[in-house]
VEXLUM-901423 format. One record per residue (C-alpha): residue in three letters; x, y negated, z negated. Coordinates in pm, 1 decimal, decimal comma. Each point is the difference from the previous one (the first is absolute). Example, Ala and Ser with C-alpha at 12.3 -4.5 7.8 and 13.67 -1.06 7.14 Angstrom:
2
SITE   tipa         c1         c2         c3
SITE    ALA     1230,0      450,0     -780,0
SITE    SER      137,0     -344,0       66,0
END
This chain:
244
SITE   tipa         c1         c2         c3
SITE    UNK     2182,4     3258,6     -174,4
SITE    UNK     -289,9       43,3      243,3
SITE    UNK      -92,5     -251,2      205,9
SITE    UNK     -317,6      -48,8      -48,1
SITE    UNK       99,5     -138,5     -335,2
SITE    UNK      211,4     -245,9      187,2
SITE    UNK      142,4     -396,9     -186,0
SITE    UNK     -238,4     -134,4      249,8
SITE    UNK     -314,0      217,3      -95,0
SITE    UNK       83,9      -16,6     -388,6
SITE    UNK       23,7     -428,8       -6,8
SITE    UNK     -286,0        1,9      198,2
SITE    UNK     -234,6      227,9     -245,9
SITE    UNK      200,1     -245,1     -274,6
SITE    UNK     -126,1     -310,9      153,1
SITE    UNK     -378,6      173,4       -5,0
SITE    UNK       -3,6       40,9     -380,8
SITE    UNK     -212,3      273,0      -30,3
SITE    UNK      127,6      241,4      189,5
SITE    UNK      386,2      -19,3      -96,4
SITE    UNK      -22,7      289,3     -304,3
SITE    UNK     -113,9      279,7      168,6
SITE    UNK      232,3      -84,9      283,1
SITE    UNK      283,0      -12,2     -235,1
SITE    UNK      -45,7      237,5     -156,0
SITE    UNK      -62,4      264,1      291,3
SITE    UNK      356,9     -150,2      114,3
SITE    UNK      159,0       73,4     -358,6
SITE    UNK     -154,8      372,7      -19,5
SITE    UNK      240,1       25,9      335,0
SITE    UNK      303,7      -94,1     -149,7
SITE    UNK       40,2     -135,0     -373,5
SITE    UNK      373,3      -31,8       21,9
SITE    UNK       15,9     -123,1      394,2
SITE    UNK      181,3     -370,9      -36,0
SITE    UNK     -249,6     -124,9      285,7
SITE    UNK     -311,9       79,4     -199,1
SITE    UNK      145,9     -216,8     -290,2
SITE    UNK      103,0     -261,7      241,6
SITE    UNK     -364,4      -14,2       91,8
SITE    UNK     -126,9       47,3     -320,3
SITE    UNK      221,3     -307,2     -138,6
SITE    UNK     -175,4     -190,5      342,9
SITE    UNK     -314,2       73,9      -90,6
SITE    UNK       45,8     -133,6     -372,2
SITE    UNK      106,4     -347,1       86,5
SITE    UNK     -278,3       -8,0      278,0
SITE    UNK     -220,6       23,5     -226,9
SITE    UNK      143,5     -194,1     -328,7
SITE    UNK       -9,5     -277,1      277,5
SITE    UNK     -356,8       37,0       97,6
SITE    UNK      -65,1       -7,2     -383,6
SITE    UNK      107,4     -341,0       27,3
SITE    UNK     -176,8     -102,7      264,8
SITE    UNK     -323,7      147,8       84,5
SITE    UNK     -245,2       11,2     -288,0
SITE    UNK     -230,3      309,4       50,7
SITE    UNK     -313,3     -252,7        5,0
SITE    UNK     -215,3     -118,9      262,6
SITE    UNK     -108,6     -313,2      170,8
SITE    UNK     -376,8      -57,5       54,9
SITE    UNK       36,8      114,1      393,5
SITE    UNK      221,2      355,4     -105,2
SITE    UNK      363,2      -90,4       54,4
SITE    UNK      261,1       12,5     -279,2
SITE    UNK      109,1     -330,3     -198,8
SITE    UNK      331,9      -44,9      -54,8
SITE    UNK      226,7     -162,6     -286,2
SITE    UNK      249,8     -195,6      243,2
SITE    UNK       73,3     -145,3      315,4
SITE    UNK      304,9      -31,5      200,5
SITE    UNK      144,2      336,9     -115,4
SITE    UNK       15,1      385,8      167,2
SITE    UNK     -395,8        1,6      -36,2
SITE    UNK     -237,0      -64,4      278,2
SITE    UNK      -70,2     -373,6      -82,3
SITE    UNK      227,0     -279,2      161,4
SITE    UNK       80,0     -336,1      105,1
SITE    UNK     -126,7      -70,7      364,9
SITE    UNK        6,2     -329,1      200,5
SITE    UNK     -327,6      -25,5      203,6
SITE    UNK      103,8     -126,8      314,6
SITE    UNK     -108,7     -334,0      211,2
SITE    UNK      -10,8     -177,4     -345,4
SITE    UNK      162,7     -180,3     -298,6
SITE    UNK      -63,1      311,5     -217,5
SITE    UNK      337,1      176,3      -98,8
SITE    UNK      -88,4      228,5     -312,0
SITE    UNK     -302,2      147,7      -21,6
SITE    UNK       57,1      355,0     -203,8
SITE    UNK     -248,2      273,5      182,6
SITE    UNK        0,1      357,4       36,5
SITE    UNK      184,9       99,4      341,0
SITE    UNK     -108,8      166,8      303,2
SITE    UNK     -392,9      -25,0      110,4
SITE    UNK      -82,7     -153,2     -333,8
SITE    UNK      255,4     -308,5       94,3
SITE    UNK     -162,9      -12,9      393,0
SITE    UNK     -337,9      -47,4     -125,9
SITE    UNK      -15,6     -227,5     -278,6
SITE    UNK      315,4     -203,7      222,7
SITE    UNK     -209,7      -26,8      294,1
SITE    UNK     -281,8     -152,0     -256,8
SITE    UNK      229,6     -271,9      -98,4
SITE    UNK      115,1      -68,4      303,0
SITE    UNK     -351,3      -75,8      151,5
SITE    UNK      -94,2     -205,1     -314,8
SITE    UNK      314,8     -200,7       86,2
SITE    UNK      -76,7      -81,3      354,5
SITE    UNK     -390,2        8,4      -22,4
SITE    UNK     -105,1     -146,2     -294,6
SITE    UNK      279,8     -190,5     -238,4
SITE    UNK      361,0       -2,5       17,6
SITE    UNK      189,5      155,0     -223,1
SITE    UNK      322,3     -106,6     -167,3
SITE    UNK      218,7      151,2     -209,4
SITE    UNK     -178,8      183,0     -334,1
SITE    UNK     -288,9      -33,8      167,9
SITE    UNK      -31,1      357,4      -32,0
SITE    UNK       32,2      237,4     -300,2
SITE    UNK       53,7      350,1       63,1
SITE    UNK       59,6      313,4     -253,9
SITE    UNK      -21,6      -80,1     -352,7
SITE    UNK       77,1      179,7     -323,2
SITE    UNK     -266,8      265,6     -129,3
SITE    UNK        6,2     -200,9     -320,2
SITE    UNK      -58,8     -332,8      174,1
SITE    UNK     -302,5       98,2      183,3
SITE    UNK     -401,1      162,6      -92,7
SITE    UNK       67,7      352,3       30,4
SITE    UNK     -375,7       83,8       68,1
SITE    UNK      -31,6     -254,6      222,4
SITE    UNK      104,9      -83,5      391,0
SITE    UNK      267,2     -206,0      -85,7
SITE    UNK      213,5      314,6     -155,7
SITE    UNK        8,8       41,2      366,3
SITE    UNK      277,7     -206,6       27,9
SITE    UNK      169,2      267,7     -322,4
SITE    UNK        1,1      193,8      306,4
SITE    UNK      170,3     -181,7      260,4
SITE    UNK     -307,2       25,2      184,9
SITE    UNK     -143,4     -351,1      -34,0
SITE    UNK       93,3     -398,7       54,2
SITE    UNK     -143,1     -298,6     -160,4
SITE    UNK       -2,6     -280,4      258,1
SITE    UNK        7,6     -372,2     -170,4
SITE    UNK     -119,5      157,9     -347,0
SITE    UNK       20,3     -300,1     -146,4
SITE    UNK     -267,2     -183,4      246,0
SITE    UNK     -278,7      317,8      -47,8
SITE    UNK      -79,7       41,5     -344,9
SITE    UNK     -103,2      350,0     -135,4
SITE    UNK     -376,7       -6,8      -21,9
SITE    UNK      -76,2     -284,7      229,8
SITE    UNK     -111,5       41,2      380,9
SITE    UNK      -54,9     -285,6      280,8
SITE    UNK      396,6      -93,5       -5,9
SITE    UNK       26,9      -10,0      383,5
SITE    UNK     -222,0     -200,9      270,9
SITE    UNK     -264,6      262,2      175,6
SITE    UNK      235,5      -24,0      318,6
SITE    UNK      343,2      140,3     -211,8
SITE    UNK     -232,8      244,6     -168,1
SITE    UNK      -98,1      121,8      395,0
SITE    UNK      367,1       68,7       60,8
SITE    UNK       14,6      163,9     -317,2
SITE    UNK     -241,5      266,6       83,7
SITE    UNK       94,8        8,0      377,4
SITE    UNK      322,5      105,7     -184,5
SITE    UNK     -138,0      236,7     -168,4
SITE    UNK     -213,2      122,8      304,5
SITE    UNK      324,2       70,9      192,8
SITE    UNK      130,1      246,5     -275,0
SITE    UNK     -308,0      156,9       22,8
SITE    UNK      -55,9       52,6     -385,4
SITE    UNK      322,2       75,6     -101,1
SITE    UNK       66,5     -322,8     -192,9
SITE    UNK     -207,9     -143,2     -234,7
SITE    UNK      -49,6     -364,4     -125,2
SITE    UNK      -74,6      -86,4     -340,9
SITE    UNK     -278,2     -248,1       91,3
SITE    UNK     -199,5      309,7       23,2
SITE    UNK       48,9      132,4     -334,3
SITE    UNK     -286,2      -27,4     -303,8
SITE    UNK      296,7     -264,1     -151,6
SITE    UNK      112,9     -143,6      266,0
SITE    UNK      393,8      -86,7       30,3
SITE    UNK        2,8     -139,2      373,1
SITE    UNK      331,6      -24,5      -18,5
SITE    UNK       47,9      420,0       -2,2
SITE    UNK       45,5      185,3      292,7
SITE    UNK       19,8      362,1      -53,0
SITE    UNK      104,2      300,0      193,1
SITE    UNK     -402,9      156,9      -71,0
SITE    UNK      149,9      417,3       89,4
SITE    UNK      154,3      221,2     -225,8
SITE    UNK      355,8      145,1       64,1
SITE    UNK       26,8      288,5      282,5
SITE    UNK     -367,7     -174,5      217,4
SITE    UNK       97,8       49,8      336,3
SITE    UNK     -169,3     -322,8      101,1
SITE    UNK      262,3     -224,8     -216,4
SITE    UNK      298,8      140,1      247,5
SITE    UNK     -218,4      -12,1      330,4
SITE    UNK      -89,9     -371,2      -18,1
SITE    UNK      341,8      -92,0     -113,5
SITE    UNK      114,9      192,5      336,0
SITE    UNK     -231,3     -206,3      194,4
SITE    UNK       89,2     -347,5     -132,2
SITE    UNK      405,3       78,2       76,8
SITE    UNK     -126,0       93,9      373,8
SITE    UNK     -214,1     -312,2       27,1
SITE    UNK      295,3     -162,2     -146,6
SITE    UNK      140,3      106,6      385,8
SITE    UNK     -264,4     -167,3      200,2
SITE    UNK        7,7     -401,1       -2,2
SITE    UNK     -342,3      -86,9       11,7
SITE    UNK      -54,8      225,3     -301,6
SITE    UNK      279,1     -104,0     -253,2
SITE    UNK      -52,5     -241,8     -308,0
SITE    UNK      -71,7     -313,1       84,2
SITE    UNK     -198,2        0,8      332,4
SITE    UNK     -278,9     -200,8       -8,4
SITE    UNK     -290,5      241,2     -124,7
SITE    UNK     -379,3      -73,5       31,0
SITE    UNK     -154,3      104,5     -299,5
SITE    UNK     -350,8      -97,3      100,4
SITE    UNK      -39,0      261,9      308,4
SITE    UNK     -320,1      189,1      -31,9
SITE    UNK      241,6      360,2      -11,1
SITE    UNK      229,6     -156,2     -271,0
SITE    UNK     -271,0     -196,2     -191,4
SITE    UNK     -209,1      335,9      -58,2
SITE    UNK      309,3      188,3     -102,0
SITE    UNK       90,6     -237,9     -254,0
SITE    UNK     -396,8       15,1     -162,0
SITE    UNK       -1,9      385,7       36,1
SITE    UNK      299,7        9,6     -211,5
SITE    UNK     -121,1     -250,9     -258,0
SITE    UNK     -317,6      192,5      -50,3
SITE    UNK      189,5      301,5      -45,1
SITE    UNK      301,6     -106,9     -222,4
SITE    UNK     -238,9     -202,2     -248,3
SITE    UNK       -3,8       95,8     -323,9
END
């Protein structure tokens, strides 16, 4: 078999959907009888029946894929968020978790405390407004913090101080997250990862939060002022652009 049809190259074009046919099929051409090609052909066929039951082929508001479940071999888990009572929150892993992680974590030391299901993470695609922000959590891609106390449709639910560190927040990400107090119908409990899939700048700020993560006075939970001039314009820059 040649190797540039190798197991390795053939899961990986499986795992990519699209591009898994002509791949296979290029490898078959080879070698119809060859035990290995069937080996990988049988691979590829459960690789996919078990994306069938996972990913749906639909998309969240921001661009990245909803999924039917949690907790299994898809890219949605269970995730502690660490320096507080939170133990299951289900999110999508890698940058995605970072981001929306280091949101909740700043909301917990800088504006309320949050206890356990405080915060609500990926739901169903059936359980949530497919058209709307909130199928961003469909995706993985989104967290409701204290749902409960932020009704859909109503703003003013935090003091003008808690809404500063809110933005300052969202400041520091530099766009990449977006709150739900922003949108037409507001849900201030919503924050959303605001890039679709493959943006560069999703991965590069997720890098820089795990460095800062290295440096003391710039982990979670140092004292932050919120009301310096630099910080202060960030924050209303942002607001005027993410309003819609």
């Amino acid at each position: 078999m040649n190797s540039s049809f190798s197991r390795r190259a053939l899961l990986g074009a499986a795992a990519i959907g699209g591009a898994v046919l002509p791949v296979l099929y290029a490898a078959s051409a080879q070698s119809a009888t060859d035990p290995r090609v069937k080996r990988l052909q049988e691979s590829i066929r459960r690789l996919r029946a078990r994306n069938d039951k996972i990913l749906t082929g639909r998309r969240s508001v921001n661009g990245w894929e909803m999924e039917r479940a949690a907790d299994v071999r898809g890219n949605i888990h269970s995730r502690s968020v660490v320096g507080t009572a939170l133990t299951v929150v289900q999110v999508r892993l890698g940058d995605v978790e970072a981001l929306l992680f280091h949101v909740v974590r700043r909301f917990h030391y800088e504006v309320e405390e949050l206890r356990a299901g405080d915060v609500v993470g990926w739901r169903a695609p059936s359980a949530v407004r497919v058209r709307e922000a909130e199928s961003n959590l469909a995706s993985g891609t989104a967290v409701q913090i204290r749902p409960g106390h932020y009704p859909v449709g109503v703003r003013g639910g935090f003091f003008p101080l808690q809404e500063a560190v809110i933005r300052d927040i969202l400041a520091s990400l530099e766009g990449v997250v977006r709150w739900g107090g922003d949108d037409a119908r507001p849900d201030e409990s919503l924050f959303s990862i605001d890039l679709p899939p493959g943006d560069a700048r999703v991965a590069e700020v997720a890098a820089r939060l795990r460095g800062a993560e290295e440096i003391p006075a710039e982990k979670v939970g140092v004292a932050v002022d919120v009301a310096a001039p630099a910080r202060r314009n960030a924050a209303t820059a942002l607001k005027q652009r993410q309003r819609r």
